[in-house]
FIVO-65145 format. One line per 3 residues: number of its first residue (from 1); their letters; for each residue y negated, x negated, z negated of C-alpha. Coordinates in Angstrom, 1 decimal. Last residue first. Example, Ala and Ser with C-alpha at 12.3 -4.5 7.8 and 13.67 -1.06 7.14 Angstrom:
2
2 = sa = 1.1 -13.7 -7.1  4.5 -12.3 -7.8
REM end
This chain:
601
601 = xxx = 6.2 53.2 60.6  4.7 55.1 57.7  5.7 54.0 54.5
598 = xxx = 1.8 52.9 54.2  0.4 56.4 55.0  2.7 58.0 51.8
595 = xxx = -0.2 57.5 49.2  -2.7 58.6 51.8  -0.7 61.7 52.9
592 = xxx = 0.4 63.0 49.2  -3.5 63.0 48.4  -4.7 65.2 51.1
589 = xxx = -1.4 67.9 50.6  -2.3 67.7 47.0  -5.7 68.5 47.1
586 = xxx = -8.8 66.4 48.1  -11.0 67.6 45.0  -8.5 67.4 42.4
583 = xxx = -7.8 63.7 43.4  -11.7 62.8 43.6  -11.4 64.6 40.1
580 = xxx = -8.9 62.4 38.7  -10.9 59.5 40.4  -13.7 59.9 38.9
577 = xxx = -17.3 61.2 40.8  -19.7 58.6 42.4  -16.8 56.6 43.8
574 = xxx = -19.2 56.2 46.7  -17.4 58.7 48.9  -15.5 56.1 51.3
571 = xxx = -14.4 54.6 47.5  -12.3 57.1 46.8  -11.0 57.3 50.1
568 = xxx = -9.9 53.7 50.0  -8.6 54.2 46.6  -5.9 56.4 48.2
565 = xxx = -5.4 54.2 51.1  -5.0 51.5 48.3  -2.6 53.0 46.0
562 = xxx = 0.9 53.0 47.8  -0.1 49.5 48.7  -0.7 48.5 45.3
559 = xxx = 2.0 49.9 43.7  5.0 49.0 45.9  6.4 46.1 43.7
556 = xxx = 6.4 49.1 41.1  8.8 50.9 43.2  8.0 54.7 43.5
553 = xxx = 10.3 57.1 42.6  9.3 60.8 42.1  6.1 59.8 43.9
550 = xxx = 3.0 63.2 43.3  3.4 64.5 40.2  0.1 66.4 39.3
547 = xxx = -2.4 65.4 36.2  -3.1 68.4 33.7  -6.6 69.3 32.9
544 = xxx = -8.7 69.1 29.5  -8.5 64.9 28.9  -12.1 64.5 29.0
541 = xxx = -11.5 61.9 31.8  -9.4 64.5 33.5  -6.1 64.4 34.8
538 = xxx = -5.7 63.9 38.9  -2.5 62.1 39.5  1.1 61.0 38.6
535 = xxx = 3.6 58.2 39.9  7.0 58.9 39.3  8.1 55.6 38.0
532 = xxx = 10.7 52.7 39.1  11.5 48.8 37.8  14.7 50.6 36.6
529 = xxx = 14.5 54.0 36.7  12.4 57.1 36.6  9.7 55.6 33.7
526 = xxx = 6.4 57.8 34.4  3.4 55.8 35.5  -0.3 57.4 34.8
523 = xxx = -3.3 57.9 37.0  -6.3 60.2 35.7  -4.2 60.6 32.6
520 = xxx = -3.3 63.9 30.8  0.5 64.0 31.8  0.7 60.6 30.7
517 = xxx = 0.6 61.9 27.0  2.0 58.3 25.2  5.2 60.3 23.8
514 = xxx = 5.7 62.5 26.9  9.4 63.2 27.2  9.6 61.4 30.7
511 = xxx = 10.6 58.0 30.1  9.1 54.4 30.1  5.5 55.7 29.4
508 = xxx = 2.5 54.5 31.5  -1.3 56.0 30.8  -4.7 55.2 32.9
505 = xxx = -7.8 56.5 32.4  -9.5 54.9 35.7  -12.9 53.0 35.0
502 = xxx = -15.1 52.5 38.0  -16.6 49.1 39.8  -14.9 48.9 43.3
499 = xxx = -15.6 46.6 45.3  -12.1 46.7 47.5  -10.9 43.3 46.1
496 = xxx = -12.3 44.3 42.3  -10.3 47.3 42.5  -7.0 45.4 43.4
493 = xxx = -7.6 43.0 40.8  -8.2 45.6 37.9  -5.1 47.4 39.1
490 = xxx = -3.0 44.2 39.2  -4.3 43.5 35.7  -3.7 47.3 33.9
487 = xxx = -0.5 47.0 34.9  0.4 43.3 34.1  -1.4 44.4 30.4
484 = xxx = 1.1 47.3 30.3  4.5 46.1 31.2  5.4 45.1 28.2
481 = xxx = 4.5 48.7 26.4  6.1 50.5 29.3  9.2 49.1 30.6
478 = xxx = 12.4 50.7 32.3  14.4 53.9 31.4  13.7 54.5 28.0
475 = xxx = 15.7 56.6 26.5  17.0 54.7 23.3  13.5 53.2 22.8
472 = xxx = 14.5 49.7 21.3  13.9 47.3 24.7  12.5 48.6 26.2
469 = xxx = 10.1 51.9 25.8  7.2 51.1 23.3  5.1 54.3 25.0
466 = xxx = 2.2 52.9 26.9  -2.1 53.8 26.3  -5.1 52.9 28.1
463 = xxx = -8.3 54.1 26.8  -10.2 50.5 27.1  -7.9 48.6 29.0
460 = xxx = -9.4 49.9 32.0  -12.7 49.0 31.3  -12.1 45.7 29.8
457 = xxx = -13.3 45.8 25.8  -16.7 46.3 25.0  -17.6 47.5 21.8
454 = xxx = -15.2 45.2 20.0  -17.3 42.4 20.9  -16.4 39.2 19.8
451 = xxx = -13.1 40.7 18.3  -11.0 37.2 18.7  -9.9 36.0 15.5
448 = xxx = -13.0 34.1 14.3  -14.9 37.0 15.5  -13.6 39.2 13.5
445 = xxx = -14.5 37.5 10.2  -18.1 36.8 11.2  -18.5 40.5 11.7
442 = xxx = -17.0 41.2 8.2  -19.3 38.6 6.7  -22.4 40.2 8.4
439 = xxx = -21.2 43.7 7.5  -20.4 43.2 3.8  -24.3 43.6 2.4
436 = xxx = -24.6 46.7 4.4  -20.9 47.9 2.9  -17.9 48.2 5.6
433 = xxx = -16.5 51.6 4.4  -13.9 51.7 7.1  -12.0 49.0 9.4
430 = xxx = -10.9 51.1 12.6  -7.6 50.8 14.5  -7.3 52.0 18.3
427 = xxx = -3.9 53.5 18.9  -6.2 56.0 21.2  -5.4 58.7 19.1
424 = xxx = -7.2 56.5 16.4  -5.9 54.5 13.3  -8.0 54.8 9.7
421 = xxx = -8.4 51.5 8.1  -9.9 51.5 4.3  -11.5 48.6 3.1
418 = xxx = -11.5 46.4 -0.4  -13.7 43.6 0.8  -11.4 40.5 0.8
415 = xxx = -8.1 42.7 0.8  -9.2 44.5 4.6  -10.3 41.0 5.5
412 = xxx = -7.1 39.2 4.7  -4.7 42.2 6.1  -6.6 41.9 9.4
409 = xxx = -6.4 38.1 9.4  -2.3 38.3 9.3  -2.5 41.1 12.1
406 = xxx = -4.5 39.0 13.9  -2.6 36.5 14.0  0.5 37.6 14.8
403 = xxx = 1.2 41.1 15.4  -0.5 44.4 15.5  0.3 46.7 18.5
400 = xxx = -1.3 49.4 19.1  -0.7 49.5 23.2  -3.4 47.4 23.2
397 = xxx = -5.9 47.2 20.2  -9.4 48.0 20.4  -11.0 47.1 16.6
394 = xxx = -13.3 50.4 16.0  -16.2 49.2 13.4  -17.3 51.1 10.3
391 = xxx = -20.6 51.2 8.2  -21.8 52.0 4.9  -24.8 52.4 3.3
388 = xxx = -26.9 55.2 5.0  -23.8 56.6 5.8  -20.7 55.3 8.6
385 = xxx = -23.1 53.6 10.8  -21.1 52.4 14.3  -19.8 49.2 14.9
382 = xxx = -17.5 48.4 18.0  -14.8 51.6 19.2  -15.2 54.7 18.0
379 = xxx = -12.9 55.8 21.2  -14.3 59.5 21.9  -13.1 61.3 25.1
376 = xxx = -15.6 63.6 26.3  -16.3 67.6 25.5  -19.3 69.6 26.9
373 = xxx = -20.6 72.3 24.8  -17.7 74.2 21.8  -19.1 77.6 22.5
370 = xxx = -16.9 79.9 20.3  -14.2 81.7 21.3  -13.9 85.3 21.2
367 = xxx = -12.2 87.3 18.0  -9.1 87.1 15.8  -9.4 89.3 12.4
364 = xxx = -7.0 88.9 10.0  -3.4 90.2 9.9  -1.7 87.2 10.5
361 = xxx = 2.3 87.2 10.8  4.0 90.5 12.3  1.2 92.6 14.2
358 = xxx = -1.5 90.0 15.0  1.0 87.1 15.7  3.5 89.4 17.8
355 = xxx = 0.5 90.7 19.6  -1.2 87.8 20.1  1.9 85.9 21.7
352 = xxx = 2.5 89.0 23.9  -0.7 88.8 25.7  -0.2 84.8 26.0
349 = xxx = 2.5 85.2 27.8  6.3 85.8 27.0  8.1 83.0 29.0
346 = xxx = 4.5 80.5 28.8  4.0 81.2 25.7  7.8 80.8 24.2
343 = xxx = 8.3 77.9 26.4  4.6 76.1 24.7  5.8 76.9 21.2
340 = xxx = 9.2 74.0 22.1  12.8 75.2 22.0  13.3 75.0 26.0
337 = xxx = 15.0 71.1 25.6  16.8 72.0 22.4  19.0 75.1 23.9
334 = xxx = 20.2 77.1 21.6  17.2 77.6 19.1  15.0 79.1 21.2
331 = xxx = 11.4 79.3 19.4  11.3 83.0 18.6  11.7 82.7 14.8
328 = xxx = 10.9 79.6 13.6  7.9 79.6 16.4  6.4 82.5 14.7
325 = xxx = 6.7 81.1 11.4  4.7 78.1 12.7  2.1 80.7 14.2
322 = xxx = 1.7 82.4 10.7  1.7 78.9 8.4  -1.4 77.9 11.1
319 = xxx = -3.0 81.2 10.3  -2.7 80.9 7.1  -4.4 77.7 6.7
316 = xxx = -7.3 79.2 9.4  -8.1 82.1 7.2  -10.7 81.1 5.3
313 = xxx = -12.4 79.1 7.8  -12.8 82.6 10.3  -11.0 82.4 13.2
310 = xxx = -12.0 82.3 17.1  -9.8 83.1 20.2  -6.1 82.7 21.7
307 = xxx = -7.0 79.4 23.7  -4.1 78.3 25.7  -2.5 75.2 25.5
304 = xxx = -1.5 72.5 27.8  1.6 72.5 29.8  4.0 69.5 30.5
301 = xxx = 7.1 70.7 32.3  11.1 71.5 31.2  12.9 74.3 33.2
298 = xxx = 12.2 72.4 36.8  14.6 69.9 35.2  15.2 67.2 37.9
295 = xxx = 13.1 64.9 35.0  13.0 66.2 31.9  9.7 66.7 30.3
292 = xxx = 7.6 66.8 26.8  4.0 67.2 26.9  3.0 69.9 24.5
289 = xxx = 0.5 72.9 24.5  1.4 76.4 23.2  -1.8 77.4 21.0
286 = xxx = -5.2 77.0 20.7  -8.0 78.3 18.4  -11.6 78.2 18.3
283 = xxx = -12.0 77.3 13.9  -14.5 79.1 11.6  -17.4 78.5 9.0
280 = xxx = -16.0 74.8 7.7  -18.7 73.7 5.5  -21.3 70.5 6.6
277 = xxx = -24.0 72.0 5.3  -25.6 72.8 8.1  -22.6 75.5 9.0
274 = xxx = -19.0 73.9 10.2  -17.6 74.7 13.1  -14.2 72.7 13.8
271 = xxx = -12.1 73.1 17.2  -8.7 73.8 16.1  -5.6 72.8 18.2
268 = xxx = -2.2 74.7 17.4  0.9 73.4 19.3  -0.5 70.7 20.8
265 = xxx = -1.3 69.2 24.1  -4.8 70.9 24.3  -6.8 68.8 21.6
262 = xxx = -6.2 65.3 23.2  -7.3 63.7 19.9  -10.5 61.9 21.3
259 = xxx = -11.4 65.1 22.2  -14.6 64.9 20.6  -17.8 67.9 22.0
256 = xxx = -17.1 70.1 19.2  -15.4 68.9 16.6  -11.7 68.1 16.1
253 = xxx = -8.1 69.6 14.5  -4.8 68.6 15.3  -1.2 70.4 14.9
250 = xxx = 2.1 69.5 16.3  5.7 71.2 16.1  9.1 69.8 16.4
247 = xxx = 12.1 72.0 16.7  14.0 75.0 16.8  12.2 74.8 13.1
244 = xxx = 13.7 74.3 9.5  17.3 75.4 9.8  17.6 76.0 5.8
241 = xxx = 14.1 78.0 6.0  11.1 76.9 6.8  8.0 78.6 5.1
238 = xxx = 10.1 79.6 2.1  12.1 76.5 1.6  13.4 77.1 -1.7
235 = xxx = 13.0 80.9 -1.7  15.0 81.6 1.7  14.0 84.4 3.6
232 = xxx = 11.9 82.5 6.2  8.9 84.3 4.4  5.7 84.3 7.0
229 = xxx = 6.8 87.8 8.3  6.6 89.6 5.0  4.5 87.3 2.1
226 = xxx = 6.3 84.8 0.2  4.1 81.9 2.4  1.4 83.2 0.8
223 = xxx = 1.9 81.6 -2.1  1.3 78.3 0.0  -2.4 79.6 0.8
220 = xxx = -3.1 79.4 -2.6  -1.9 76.1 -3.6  -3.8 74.7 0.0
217 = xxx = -6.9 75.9 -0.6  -6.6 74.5 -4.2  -5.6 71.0 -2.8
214 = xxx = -2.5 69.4 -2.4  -1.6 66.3 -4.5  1.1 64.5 -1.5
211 = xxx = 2.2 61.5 -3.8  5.2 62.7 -5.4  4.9 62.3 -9.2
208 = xxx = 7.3 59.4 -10.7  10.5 59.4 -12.3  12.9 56.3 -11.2
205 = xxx = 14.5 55.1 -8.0  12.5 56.7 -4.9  14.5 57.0 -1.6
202 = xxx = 16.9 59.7 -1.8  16.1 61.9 -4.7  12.2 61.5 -3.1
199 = xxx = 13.0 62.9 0.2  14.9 65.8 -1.5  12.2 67.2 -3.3
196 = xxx = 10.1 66.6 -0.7  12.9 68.6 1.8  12.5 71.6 -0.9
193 = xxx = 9.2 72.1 -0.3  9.0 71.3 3.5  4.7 70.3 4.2
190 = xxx = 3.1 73.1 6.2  0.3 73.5 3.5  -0.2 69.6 3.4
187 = xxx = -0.1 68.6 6.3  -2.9 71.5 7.2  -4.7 70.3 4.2
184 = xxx = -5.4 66.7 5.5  -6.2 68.1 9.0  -8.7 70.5 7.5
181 = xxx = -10.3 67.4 5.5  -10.9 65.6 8.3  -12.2 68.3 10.6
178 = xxx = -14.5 69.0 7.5  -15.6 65.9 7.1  -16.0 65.9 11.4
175 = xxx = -18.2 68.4 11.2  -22.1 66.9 10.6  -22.3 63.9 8.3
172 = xxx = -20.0 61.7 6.6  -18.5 59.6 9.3  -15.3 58.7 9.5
169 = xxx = -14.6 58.6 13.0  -10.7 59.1 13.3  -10.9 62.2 14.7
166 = xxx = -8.4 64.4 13.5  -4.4 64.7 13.8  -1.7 66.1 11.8
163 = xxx = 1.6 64.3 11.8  4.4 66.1 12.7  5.7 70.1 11.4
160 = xxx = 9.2 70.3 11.4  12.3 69.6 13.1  12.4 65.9 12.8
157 = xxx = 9.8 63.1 12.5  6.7 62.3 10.5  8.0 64.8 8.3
154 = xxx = 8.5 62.7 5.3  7.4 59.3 5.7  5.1 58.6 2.8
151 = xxx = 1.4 56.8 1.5  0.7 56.2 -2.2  2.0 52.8 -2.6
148 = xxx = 4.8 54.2 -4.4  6.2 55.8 -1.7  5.7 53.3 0.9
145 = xxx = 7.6 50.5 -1.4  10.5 53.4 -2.1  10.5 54.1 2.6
142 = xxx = 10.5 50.3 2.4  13.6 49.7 -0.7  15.4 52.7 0.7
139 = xxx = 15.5 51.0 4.4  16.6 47.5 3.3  20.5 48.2 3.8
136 = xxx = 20.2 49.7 7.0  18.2 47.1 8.9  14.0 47.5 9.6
133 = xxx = 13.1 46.0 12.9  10.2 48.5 13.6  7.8 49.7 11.8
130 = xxx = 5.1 52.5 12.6  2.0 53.4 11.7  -0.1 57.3 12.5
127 = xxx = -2.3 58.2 14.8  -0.3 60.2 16.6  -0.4 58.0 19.9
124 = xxx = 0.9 55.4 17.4  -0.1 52.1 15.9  2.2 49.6 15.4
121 = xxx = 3.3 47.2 13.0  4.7 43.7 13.7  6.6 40.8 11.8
118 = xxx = 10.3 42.7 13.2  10.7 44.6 9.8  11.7 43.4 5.9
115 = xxx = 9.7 40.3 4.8  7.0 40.7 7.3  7.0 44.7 7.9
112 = xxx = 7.2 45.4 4.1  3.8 42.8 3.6  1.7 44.6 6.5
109 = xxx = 3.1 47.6 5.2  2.1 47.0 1.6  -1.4 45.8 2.3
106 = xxx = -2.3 48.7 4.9  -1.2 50.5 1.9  -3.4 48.8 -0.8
103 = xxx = -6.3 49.3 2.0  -5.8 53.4 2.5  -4.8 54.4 5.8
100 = xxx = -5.9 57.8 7.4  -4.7 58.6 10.8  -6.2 61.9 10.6
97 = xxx = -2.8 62.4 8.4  -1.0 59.7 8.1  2.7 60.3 7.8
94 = xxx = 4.4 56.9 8.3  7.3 56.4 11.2  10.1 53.7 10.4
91 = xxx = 12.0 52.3 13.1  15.2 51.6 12.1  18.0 48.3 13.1
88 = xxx = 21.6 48.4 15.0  21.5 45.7 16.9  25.0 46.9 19.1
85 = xxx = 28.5 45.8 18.9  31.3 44.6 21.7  29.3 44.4 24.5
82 = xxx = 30.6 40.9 24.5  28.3 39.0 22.9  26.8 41.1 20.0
79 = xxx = 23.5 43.4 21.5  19.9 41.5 21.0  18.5 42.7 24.2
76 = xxx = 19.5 46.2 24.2  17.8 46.2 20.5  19.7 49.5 19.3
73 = xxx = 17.9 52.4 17.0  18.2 54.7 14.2  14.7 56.6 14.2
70 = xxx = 13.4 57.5 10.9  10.9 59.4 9.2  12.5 61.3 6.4
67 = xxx = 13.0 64.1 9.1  14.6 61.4 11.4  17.1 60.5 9.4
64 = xxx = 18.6 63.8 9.2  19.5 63.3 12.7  21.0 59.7 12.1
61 = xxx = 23.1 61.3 9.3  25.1 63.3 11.7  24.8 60.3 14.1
58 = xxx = 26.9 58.0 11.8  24.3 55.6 10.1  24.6 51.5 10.8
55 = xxx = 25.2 48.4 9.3  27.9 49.8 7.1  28.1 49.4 3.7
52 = xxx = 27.8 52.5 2.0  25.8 53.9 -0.6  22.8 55.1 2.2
49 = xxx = 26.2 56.7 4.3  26.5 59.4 0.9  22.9 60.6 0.9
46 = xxx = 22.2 60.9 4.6  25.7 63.5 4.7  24.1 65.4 3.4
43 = xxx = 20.3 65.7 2.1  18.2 67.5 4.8  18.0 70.8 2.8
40 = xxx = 21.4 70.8 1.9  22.7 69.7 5.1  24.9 73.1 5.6
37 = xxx = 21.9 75.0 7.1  20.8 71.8 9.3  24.4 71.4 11.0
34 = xxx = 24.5 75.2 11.9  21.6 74.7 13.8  23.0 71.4 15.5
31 = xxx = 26.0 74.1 16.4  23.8 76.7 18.0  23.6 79.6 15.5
28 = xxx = 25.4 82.5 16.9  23.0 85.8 18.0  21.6 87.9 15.1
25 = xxx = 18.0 87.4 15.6  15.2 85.8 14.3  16.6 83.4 11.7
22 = xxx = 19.6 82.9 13.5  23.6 84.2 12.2  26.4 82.3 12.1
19 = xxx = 29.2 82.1 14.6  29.2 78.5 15.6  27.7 77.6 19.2
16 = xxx = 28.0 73.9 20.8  24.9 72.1 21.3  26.6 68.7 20.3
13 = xxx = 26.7 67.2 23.4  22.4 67.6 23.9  22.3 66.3 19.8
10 = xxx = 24.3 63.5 20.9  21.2 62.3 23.5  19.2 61.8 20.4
7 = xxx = 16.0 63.5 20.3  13.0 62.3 21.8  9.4 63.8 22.5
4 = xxx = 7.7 62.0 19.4  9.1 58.7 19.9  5.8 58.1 19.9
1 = x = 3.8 55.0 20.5
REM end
């Protein structure tokens, strides 16, 4: 999951204005603002409360936490008798970009989150791992562990860029290298200078090299981050600034024809073209998507982005550090919820957007988009031919959780024959660099622990996807993550009773900020109380249009009779097209009738 979408409810009683100047204007700084600029670059007061002994942060150092990767959270089911104290434990968010996961780390976590987490790690919607269960006083020791076994934390949450995403695939032919790479070099360039500098005063004892090395593209392209428009202003975090961003911004890059990374909810998508040789030629460019919501909050929505045109390969690292600078200064820094790239697009318009981009930030040469071909969504799941001698094979995991088991056997086979994992969109994990002569005893391996064939997981299970929610996610309003395999078997019954044999893309978050993209689903659950979601409609199986809220609160004991006239229909036309598009097809006013028919009288 993600607890990508969430901020502390303090920061919303916080939002307060101090006279001080913004970035882009001269209106007062909103409080939390104000809070950044005096942190020290993200140092104070974090610094100070890690040499105390309390069990928990204050929640001025709770949002610093969060740049360095942290959550401060509460097990509601694990509270002091009484009501009189709280569980107060971390979750702990990697940066992996393209979900990259070299063995000797996936060694270290799977050992950190034993002795020192909840005995689970989990794959996230951002292709990255998280821990959870992780106490105050051992939180240096795992984000120092992480450190120094070549992997980090820094930025995976907070006001700046997030994890990067790629396809996961990693196959060394055709684009995706080069979508790979571009990812990796994209975290890099819109890494926080000063903030590493920081992050590793904090949480590293001892001298040692930081483990981000970037490459030449990205050395050069950082100087450029001195140049007019791009320059915050402020020579030790040039790109940023002392505020950093309004605040969090998301980048992904894929190949033509793969969405498996739900290109059009980010901030900046890149579509890849590469030239025979595998070398990066150009990028088609999009801009302004993002799924975060409020519910009653007609202000907040989920909007995909909008394509802005084709750039040249050589330009695409500034480009990104132009549009992020863009955002730090027109992203609206008083009010948190309407801070996002997407508000400023869709306030201004796209029209505007260029302008300001092409006049200000990036003075190279924007021109049409590129034809990318049909698109699906990619899972890379079962055994697939890495290189001539190498292979890989996608393990389906639900909801990305590893535990147990199978996460004990994982870390065995991954040792055993010195592989790499890399972690899907799809919180799907996949075992890399599997040699010919390895293949048979990996195989072997993965069967004994229940992979018989990872190809073929249950239909619905297959892309479906849930947010952690209950009982750690601070905003959670009822279940997600638990709830997901009852889900996912009720609907799997219900087909089967009206002989129905089609795959629904199917998504369930306990809230509304977005973190497991329901928005994007075919038919997804949206926490809006206890045992209650809005029920959504009509994505797209290649994830490229927006799904429609139809129930603001439906009852989950009422699921399957709010569902069936609906699947009814479906099935009344052979189910020969999906059922996001059956849904798109019959038009709101069509749909909201069936689902309503059984409340009828």
């Amino acid at each position: 999951m993600n607890f990508d979408e969430k901020e502390s409810t303090n920061i919303e009683e916080i939002e307060q204005t101090v006279p001080s100047p913004c970035i882009a204007n001269n209106s007062p700084r909103a409080k939390f603002e104000q809070f950044k600029a005096d942190s020290n670059y993200l140092s104070e007061p974090l610094h100070s409360e890690l040499l105390n002994d309390s069990d928990h942060f204050t929640n001025d150092a709770v949002q610093l936490l969060k740049f360095h990767g942290s959550y401060q959270q509460d097990d509601r089911e694990h509270r002091k008798r009484g009501g009189t104290g709280k569980d107060w434990q971390m979750m702990l968010r990697l940066r992996n970009p393209a979900g990259y996961v070299p063995g000797p780390l996936f060694v270290a976590l799977d050992e950190l989150s034993d002795r020192l987490g909840n005995q689970t790690l989990r794959a996230t919607t951002r292709q990255c791992f998280q821990m959870h269960g992780i106490k105050k006083g051992n939180i240096k020791e795992v984000i120092g562990t992480i450190v120094k076994s070549m992997g980090s934390t820094l930025a995976a949450c907070g006001d700046v860029n997030r994890n990067v995403m790629a396809p996961a695939a990693p196959y060394e032919q055709g684009s995706y290298p080069a979508a790979r790479k571009l990812a990796n070099d994209i975290a890099d360039v819109l890494s926080p200078q000063k903030a590493e500098k920081t992050y590793i005063d904090l949480w590293v004892d001892g001298e040692m090299k930081y483990a981000i090395k970037p490459s030449s593209e990205v050395k050069k392209n950082k100087k450029l981050q001195l140049k007019p428009g791009v320059f915050s202003g402020d020579k030790k975090e040039p790109l940023y600034g002392a505020t950093y961003l309004p605040r969090k911004f998301k980048c992904a890059t894929t190949v033509p024809g793969d969405n498996s990374v739900d290109i059009l909810t980010h901030d900046i998508g890149l579509v890849t073209f590469t030239n025979k040789k595998g070398v990066l030629e150009g990028c088609n460019v999009y801009v302004g998507g993002g799924m975060g919501r409020t519910h009653n909050l007609d202000t907040t929505f989920a909007r995909i982005a909008d394509p802005i045109g084709y750039v040249e390969g050589e330009h695409i690292l500034e480009l990104v550090q132009s549009i992020l600078a863009l955002q730090r200064d027109y992203g609206d820094r008083k009010t948190r919820r309407h801070s996002r790239l997407k508000y400023v697009l869709h306030d201004m318009g796209v029209d505007w957007f260029k302008k300001q981009l092409t006049t200000k930030y990036f003075t190279r040469q924007i021109e049409n988009l590129k034809h990318e071909g049909d698109t699906i969504l990619e899972d890379y799941l079962g055994w697939h031919q890495q290189s001539e001698k190498l292979w890989f094979v996608g393990l389906p995991l639900l909801s990305g959780r590893l535990t147990g088991r199978v996460k004990k056997e994982l870390r065995n086979i991954v040792e055993k024959f010195a592989l790499d994992v890399r972690l899907t969109p799809n919180q799907d994990l996949l075992l890399c660099n599997i040699g010919n002569y390895q293949k048979a005893s990996v195989k072997r391996a993965l069967i004994n622990i229940g992979f018989i064939n990872p190809g073929a997981p249950d239909s619905l299970a297959r892309n479906a996807m849930a947010c952690p929610a209950l009982p750690l996610c601070g905003l959670a309003m009822t279940e997600a993550e638990r709830f997901l395999p009852e889900l996912l078997e009720r609907i799997n019954n219900q087909l089967k009773i009206l002989e129905i044999n089609k795959p629904i893309l199917i998504r369930v978050t306990g809230c509304p900020n977005g973190c497991a993209r329901p928005y994007m689903a075919e038919l997804a659950l949206v926490g809006s109380g206890l045992n209650q979601y809005q029920l959504w409609l009509g994505g797209s199986t290649n994830l490229k249009r927006l799904a429609t809220p139809y129930l603001q609160k439906m009852p989950i004991d009422d699921l399957e009779k709010t569902l069936e006239p609906l699947f009814l229909s479906w099935k009344d036309t052979g189910a020969s097209s999906s059922l996001g598009d059956h849904v798109t097809k019959l038009g709101s006013e069509s749909v909201m009738s069936l689902l309503t028919s059984s409340a009828a009288p």
